[in-house]
N, CA, C and O atoms as a GROMACS GRO file, in nm:
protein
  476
    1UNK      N    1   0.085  -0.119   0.000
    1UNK     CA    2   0.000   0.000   0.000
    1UNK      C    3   0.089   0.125   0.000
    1UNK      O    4   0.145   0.167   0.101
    2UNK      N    5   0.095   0.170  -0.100
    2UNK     CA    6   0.223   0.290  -0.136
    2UNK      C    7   0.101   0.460  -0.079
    2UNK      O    8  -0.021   0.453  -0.094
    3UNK      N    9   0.150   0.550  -0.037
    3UNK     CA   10   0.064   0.675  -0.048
    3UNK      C   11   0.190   0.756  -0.039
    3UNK      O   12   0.300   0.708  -0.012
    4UNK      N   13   0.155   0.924  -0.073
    4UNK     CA   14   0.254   0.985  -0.032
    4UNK      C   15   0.356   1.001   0.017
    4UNK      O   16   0.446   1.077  -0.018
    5UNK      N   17   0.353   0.897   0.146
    5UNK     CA   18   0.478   0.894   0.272
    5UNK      C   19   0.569   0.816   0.246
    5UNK      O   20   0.658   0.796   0.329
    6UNK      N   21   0.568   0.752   0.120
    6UNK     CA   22   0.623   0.639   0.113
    6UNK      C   23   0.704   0.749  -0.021
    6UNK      O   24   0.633   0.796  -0.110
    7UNK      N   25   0.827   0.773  -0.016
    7UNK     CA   26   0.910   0.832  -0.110
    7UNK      C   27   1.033   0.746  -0.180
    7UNK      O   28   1.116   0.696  -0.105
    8UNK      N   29   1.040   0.735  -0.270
    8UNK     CA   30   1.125   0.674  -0.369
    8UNK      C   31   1.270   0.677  -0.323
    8UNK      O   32   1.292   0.760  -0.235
    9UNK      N   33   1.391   0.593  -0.370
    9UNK     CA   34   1.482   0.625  -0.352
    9UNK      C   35   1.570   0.755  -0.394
    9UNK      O   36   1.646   0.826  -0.328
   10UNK      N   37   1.524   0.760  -0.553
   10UNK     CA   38   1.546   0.893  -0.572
   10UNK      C   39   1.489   1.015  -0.525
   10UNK      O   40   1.540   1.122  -0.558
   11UNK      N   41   1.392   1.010  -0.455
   11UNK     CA   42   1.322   1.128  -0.418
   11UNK      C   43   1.417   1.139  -0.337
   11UNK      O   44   1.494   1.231  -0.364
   12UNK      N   45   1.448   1.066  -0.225
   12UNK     CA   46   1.501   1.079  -0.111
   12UNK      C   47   1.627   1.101  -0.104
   12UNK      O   48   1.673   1.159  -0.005
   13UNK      N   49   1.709   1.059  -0.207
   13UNK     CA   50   1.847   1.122  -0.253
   13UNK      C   51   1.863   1.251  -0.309
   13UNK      O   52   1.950   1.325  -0.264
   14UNK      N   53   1.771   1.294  -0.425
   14UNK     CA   54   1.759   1.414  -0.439
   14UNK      C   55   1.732   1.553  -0.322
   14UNK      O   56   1.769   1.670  -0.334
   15UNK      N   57   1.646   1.480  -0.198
   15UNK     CA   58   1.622   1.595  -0.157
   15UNK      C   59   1.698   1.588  -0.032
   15UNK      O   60   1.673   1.680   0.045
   16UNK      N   61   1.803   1.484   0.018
   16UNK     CA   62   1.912   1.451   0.112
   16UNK      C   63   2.048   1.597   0.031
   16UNK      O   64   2.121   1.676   0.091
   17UNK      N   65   2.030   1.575  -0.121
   17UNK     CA   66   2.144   1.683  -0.168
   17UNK      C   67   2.094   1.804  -0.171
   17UNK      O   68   2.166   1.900  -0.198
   18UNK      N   69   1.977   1.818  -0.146
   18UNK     CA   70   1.934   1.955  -0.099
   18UNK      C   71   1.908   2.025  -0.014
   18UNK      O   72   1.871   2.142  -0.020
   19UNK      N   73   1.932   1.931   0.118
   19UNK     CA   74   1.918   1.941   0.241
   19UNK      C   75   1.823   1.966   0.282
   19UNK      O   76   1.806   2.044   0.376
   20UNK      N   77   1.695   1.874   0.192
   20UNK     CA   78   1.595   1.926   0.238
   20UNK      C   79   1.480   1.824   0.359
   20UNK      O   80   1.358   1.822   0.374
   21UNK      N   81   1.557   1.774   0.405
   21UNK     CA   82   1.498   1.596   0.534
   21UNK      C   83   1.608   1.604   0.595
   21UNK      O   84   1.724   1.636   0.570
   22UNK      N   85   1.519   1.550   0.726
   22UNK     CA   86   1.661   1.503   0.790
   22UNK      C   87   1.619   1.377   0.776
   22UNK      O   88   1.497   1.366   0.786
   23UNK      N   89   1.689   1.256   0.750
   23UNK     CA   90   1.742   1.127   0.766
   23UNK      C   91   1.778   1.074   0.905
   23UNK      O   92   1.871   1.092   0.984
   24UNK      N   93   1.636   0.982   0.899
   24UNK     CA   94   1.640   0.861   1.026
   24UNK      C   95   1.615   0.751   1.038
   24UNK      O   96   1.507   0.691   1.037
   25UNK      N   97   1.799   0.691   1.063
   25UNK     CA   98   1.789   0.539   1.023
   25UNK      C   99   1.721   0.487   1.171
   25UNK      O  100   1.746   0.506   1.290
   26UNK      N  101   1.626   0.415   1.096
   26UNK     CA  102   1.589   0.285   1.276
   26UNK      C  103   1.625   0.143   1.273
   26UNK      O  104   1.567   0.037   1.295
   27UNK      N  105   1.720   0.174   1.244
   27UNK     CA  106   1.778   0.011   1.240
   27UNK      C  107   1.862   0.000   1.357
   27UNK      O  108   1.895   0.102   1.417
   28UNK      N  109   1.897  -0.103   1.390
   28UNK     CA  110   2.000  -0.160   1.514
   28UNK      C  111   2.171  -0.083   1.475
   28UNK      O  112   2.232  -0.085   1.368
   29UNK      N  113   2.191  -0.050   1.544
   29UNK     CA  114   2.365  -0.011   1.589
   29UNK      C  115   2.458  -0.077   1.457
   29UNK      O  116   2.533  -0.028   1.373
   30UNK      N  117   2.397  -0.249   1.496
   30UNK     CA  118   2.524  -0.309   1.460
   30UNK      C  119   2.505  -0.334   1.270
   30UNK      O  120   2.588  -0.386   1.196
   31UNK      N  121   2.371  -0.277   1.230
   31UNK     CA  122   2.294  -0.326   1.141
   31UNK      C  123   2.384  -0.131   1.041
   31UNK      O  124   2.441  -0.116   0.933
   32UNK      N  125   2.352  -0.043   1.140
   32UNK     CA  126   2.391   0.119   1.078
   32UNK      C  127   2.555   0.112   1.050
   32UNK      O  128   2.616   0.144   0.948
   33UNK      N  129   2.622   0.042   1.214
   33UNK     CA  130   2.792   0.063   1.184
   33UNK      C  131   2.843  -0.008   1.063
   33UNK      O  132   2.954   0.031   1.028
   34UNK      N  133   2.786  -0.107   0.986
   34UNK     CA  134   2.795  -0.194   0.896
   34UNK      C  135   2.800  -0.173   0.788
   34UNK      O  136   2.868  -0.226   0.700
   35UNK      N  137   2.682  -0.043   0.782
   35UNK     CA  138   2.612   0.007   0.630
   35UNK      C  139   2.520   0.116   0.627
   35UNK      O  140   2.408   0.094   0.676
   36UNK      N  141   2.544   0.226   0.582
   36UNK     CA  142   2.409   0.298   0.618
   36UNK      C  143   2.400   0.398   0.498
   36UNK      O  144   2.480   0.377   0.406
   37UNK      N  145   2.336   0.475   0.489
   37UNK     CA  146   2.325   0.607   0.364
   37UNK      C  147   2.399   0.712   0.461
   37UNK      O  148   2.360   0.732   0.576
   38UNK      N  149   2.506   0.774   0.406
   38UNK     CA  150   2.583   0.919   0.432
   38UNK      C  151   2.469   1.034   0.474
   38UNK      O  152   2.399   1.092   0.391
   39UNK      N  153   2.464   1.057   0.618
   39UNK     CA  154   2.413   1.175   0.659
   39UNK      C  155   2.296   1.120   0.719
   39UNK      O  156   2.214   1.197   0.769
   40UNK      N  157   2.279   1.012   0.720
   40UNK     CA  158   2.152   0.898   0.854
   40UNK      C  159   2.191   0.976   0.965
   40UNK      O  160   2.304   1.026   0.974
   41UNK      N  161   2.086   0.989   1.063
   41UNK     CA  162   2.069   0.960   1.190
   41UNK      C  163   2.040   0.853   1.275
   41UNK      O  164   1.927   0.803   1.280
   42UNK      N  165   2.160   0.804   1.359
   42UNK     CA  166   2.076   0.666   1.430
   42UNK      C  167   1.962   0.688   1.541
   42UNK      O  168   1.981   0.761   1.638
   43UNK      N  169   1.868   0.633   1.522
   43UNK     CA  170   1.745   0.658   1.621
   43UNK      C  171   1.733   0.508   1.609
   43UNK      O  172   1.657   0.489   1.514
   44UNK      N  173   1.775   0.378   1.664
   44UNK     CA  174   1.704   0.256   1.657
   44UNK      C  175   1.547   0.274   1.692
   44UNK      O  176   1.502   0.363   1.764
   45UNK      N  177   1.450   0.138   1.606
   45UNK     CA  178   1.344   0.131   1.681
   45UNK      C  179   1.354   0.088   1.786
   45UNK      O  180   1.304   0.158   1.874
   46UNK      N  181   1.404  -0.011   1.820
   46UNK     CA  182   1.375  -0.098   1.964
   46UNK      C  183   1.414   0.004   2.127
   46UNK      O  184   1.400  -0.032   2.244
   47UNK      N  185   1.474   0.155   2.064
   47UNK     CA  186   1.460   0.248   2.201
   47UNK      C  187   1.418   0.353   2.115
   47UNK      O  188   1.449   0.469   2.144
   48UNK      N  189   1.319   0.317   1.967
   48UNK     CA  190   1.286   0.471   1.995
   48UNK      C  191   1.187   0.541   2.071
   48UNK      O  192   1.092   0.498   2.136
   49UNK      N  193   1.245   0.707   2.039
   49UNK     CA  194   1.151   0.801   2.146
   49UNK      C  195   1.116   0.884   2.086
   49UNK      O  196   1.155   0.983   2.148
   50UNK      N  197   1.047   0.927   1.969
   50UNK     CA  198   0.992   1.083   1.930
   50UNK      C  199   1.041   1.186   1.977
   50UNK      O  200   1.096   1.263   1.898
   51UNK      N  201   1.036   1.215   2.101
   51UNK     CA  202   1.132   1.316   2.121
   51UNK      C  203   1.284   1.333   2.112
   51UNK      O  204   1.346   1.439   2.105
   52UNK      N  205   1.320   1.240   2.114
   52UNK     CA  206   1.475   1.223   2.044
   52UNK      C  207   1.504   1.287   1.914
   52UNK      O  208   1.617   1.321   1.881
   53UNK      N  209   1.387   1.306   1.835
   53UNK     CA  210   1.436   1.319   1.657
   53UNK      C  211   1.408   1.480   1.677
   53UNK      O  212   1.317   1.551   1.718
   54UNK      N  213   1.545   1.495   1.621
   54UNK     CA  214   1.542   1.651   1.583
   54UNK      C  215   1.456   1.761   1.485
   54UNK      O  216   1.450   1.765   1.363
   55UNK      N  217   1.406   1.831   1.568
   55UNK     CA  218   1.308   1.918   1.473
   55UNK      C  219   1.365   2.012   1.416
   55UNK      O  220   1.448   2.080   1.476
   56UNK      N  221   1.327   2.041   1.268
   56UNK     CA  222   1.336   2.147   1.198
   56UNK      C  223   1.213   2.225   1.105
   56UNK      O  224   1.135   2.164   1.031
   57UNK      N  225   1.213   2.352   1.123
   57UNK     CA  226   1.124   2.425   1.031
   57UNK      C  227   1.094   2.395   0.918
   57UNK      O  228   0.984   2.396   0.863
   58UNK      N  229   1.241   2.356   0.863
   58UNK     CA  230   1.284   2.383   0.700
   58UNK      C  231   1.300   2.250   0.668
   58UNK      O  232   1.359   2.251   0.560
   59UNK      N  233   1.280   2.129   0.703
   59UNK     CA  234   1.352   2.027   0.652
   59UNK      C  235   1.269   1.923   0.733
   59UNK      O  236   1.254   1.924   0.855
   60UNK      N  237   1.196   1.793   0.605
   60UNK     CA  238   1.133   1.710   0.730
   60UNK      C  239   1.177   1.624   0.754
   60UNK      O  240   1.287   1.596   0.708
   61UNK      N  241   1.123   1.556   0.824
   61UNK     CA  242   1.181   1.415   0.881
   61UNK      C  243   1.119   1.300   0.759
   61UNK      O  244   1.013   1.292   0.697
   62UNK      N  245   1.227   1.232   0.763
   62UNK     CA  246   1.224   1.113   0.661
   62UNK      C  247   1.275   0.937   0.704
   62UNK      O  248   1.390   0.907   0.672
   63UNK      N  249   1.215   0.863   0.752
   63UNK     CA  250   1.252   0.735   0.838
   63UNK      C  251   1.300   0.644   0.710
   63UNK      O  252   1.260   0.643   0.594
   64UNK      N  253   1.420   0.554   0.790
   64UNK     CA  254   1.482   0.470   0.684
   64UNK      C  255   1.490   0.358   0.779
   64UNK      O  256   1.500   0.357   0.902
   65UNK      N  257   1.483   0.241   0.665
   65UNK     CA  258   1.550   0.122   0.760
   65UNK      C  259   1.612   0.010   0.679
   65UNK      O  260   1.674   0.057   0.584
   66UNK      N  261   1.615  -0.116   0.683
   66UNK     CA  262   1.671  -0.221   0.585
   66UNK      C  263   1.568  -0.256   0.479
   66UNK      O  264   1.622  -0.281   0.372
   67UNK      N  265   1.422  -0.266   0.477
   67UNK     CA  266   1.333  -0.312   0.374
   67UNK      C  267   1.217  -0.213   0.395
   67UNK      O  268   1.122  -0.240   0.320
   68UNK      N  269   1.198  -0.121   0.462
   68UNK     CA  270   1.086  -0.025   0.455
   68UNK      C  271   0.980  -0.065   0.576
   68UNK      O  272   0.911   0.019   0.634
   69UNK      N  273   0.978  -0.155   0.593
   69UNK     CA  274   0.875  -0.202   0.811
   69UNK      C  275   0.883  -0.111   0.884
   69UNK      O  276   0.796  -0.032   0.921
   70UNK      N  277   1.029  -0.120   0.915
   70UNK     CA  278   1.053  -0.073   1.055
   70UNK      C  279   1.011   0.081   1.087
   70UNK      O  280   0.941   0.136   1.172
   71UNK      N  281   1.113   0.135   0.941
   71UNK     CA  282   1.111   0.282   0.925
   71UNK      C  283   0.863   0.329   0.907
   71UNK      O  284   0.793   0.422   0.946
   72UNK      N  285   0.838   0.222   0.842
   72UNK     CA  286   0.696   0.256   0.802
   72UNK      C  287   0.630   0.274   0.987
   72UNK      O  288   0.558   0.366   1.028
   73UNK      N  289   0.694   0.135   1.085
   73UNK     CA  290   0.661   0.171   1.212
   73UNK      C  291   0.665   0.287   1.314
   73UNK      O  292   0.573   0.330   1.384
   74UNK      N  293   0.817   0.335   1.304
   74UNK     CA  294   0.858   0.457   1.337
   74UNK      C  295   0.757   0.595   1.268
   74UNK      O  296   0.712   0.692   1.329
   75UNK      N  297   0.747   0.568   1.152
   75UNK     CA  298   0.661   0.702   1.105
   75UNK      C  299   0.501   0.710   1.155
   75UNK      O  300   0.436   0.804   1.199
   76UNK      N  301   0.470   0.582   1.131
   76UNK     CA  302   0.349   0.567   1.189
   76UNK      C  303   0.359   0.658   1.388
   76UNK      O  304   0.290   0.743   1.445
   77UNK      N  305   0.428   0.612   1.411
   77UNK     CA  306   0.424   0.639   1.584
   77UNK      C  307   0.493   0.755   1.605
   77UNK      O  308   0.485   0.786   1.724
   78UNK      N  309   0.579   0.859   1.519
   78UNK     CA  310   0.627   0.988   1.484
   78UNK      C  311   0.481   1.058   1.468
   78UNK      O  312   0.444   1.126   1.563
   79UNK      N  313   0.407   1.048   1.370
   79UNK     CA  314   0.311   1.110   1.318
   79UNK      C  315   0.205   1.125   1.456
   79UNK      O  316   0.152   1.230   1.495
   80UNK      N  317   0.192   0.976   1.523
   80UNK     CA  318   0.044   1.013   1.591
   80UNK      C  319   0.083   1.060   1.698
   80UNK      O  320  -0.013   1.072   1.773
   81UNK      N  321   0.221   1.109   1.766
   81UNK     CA  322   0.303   1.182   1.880
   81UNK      C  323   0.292   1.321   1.847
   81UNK      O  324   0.262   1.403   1.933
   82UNK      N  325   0.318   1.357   1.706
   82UNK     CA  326   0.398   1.475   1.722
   82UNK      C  327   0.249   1.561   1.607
   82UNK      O  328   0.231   1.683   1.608
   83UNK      N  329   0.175   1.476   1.531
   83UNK     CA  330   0.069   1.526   1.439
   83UNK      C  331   0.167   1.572   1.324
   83UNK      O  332   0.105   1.599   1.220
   84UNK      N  333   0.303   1.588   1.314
   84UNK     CA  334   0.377   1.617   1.201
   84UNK      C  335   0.400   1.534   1.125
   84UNK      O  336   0.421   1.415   1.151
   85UNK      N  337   0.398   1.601   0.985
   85UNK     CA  338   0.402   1.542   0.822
   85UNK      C  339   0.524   1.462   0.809
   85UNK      O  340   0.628   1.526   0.791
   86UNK      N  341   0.530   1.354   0.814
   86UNK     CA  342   0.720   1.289   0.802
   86UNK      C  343   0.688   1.180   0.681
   86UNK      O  344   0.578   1.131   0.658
   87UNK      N  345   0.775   1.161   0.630
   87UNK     CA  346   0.753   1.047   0.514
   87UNK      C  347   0.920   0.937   0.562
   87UNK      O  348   1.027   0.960   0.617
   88UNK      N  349   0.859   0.828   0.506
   88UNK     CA  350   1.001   0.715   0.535
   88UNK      C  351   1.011   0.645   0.314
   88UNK      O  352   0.942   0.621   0.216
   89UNK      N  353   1.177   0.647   0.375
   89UNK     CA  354   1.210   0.552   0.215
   89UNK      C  355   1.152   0.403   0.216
   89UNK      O  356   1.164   0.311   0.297
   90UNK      N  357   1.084   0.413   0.095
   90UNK     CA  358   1.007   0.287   0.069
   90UNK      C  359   1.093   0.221  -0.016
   90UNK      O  360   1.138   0.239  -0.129
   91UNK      N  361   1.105   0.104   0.110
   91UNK     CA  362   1.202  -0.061   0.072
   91UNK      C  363   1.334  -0.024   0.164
   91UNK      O  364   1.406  -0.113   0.206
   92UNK      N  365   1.352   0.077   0.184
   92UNK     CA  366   1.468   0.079   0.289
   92UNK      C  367   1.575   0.111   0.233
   92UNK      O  368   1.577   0.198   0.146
   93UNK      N  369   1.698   0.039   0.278
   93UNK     CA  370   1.846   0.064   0.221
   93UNK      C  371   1.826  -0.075   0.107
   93UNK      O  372   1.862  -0.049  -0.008
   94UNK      N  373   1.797  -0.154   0.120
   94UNK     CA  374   1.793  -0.237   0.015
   94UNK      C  375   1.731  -0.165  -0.139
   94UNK      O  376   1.774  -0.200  -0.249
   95UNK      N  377   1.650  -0.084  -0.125
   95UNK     CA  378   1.587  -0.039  -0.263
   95UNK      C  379   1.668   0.114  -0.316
   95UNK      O  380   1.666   0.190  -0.413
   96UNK      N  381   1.750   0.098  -0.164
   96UNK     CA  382   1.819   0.251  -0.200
   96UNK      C  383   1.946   0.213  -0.322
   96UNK      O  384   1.974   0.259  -0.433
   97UNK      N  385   2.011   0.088  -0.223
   97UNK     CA  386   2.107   0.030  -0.318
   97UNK      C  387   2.121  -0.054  -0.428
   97UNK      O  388   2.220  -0.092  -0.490
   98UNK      N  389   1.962  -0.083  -0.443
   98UNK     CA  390   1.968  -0.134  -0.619
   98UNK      C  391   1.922  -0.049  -0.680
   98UNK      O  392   1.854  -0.099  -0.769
   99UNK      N  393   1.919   0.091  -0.684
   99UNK     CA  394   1.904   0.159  -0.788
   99UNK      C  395   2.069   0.220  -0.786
   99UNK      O  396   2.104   0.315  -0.857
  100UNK      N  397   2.132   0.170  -0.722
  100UNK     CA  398   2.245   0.222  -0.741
  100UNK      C  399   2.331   0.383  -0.639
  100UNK      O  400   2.433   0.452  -0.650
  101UNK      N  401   2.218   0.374  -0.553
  101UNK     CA  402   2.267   0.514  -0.473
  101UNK      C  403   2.373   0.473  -0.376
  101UNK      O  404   2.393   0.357  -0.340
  102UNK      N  405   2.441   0.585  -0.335
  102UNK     CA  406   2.535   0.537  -0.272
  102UNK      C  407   2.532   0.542  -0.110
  102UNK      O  408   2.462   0.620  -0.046
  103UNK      N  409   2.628   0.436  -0.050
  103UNK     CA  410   2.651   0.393   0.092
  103UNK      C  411   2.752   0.391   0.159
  103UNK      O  412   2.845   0.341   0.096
  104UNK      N  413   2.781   0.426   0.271
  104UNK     CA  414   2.919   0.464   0.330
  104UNK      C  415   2.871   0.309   0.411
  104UNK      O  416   2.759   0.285   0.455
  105UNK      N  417   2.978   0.228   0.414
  105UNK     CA  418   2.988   0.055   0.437
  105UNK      C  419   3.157   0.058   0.519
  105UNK      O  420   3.236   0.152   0.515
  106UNK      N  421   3.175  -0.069   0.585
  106UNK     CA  422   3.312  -0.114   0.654
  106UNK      C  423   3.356  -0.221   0.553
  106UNK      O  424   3.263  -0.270   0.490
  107UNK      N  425   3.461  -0.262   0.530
  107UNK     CA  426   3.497  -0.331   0.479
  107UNK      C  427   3.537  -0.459   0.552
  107UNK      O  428   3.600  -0.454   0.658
  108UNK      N  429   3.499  -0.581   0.490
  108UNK     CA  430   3.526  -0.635   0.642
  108UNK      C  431   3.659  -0.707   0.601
  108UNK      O  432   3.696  -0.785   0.689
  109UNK      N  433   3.737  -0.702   0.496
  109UNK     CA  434   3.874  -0.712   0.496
  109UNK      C  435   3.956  -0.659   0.567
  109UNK      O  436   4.046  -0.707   0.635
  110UNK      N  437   3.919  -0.548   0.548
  110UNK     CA  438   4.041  -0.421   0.585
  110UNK      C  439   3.952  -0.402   0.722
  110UNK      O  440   4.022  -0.416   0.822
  111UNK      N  441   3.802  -0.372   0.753
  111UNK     CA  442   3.819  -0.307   0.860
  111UNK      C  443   3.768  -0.131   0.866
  111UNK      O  444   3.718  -0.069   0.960
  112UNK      N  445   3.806  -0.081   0.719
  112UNK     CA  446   3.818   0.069   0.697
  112UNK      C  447   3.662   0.131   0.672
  112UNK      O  448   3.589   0.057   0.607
  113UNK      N  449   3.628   0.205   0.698
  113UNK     CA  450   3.520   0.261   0.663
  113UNK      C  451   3.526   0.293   0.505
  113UNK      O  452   3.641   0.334   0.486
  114UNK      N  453   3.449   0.293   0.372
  114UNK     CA  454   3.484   0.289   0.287
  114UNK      C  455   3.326   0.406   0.242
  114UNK      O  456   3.211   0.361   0.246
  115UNK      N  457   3.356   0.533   0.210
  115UNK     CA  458   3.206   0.579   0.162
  115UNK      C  459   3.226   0.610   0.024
  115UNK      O  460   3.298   0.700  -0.019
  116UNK      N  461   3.153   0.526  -0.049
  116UNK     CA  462   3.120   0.512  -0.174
  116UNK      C  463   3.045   0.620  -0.238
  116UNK      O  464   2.926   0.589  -0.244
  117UNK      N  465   3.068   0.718  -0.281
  117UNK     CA  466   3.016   0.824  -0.326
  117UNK      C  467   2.898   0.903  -0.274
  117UNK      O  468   2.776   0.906  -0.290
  118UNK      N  469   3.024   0.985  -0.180
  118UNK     CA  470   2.953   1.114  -0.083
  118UNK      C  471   2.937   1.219  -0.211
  118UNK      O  472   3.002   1.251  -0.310
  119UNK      N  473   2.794   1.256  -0.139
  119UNK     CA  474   2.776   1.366  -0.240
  119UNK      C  475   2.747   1.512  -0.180
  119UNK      O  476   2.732   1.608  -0.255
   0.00000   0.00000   0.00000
């Protein structure tokens, strides 16, 4: 069931380079240190708090997670806290990264943080 809130990967890249969302991953610690989109916020679900996520005038809130659930949970329970407009990426980091957008990842050879095309 797709509606408005549910924004594309490109939407959400486009308007991450415009600074126009803030970005909030709810995924687990060990799930973000691993892999995440450049310029996430970690807010896990399993302690989130609405009042934790930073407000801005100019810029809304946008929930992310690994397949689009978690982040759809978080928005759901953002929205009926706060009555504010937030949208989450639909499919998560998985749909972010088969269209090809990019991810700041560890390598687990090396160890190194490796970010694959900061923009």
């Amino acid at each position: 069931m797709s509606d408005h809130r549910d924004l594309s990967p490109d939407s959400v890249f486009s308007r991450l380079k415009a600074s126009e969302i803030i970005l909030i991953d709810v995924r687990e610690p060990a799930e973000f240190a691993n892999e995440r989109i450049h310029g996430a916020l970690l807010h896990p679900l399993s302690t989130f708090e609405v009042k934790a996520i930073p407000e801005s005038d100019r810029r809304m809130v946008v929930f992310q997670c690994g397949s689009g659930k978690r982040s759809r949970k978080a928005l759901d329970m953002f929205m009926a806290a706060t009555g504010c407009e937030a949208s989450h990426l639909e499919g998560g980091i998985g749909a972010w990264k088969a269209v090809g957008n990019p991810t700041v990842k560890i390598n687990p050879s090396t160890g190194q943080v490796e970010d694959h095309g900061h923009y």
